[in-house]
C-alpha positions, 0 to 999 in steps of 0.5 A, a space after each residue: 500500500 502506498 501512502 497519500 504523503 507519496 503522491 504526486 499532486 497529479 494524483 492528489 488531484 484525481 482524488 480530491 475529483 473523486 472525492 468531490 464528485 462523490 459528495 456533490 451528487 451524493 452517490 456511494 463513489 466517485 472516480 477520476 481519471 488521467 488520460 495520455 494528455 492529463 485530460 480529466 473526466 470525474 464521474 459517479 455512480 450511475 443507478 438507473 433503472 435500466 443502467 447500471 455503472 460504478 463510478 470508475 466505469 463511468 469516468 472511463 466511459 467519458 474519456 473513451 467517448 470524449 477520445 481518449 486514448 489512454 489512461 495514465 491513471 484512475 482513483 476512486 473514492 469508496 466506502 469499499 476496501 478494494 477496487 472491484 474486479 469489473 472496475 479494474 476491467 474497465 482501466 485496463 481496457 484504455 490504460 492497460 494492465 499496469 495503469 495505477 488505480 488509486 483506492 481512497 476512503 471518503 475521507 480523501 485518504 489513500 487506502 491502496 494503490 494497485 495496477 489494473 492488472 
């Protein structure tokens, strides 16, 4: 596990996103994400009735259809311990298999630091 103190503020940054995004819609996540160009696309949980997205799905999806190419890294900011299997998917599926993924708690501090693998 990494510690927030070994952040870089790029990466303090996609968190402190999350972590706003989360709080602003009231929503049980909220994720960012860093493409190849240090765009950012922050996103929440999205519960619809005939769509359902984590928060870190969601924000990949926004850079995919805002033409990303890449990610240089993705946080996401969970009551969860872990980012899920799925998530994880979904970064390394525009990132690759060893672009970060950032775990934060809600109160913005850094859980674990983890590849999308």
């Amino acid at each position: 596990m990494t510690q927030s103190t070994d952040l870089g503020p790029e990466d303090r940054k996609i968190i402190t996103l999350a972590r706003s995004a989360r709080a602003r819609n009231g929503v049980p996540e909220g994720a960012a994400v860093r493409d190849e160009t240090g765009r950012t696309y922050v996103a929440g949980t999205v519960a619809l009735e005939s769509l359902r997205l984590s928060a870190l799905q969601t924000a990949v999806a926004m850079a995919v259809a805002s033409g990303a190419k890449s990610l240089e890294a993705a946080a996401v900011v969970t009551e969860a311990e872990a980012a899920s299997d799925a998530d994880r998917a979904a970064v390394r599926d525009l990132g690759g298999p060893d672009t970060p993924v950032l775990v934060a708690g809600p109160d913005g501090e850094l859980r674990a630091t983890v590849t999308a693998g």
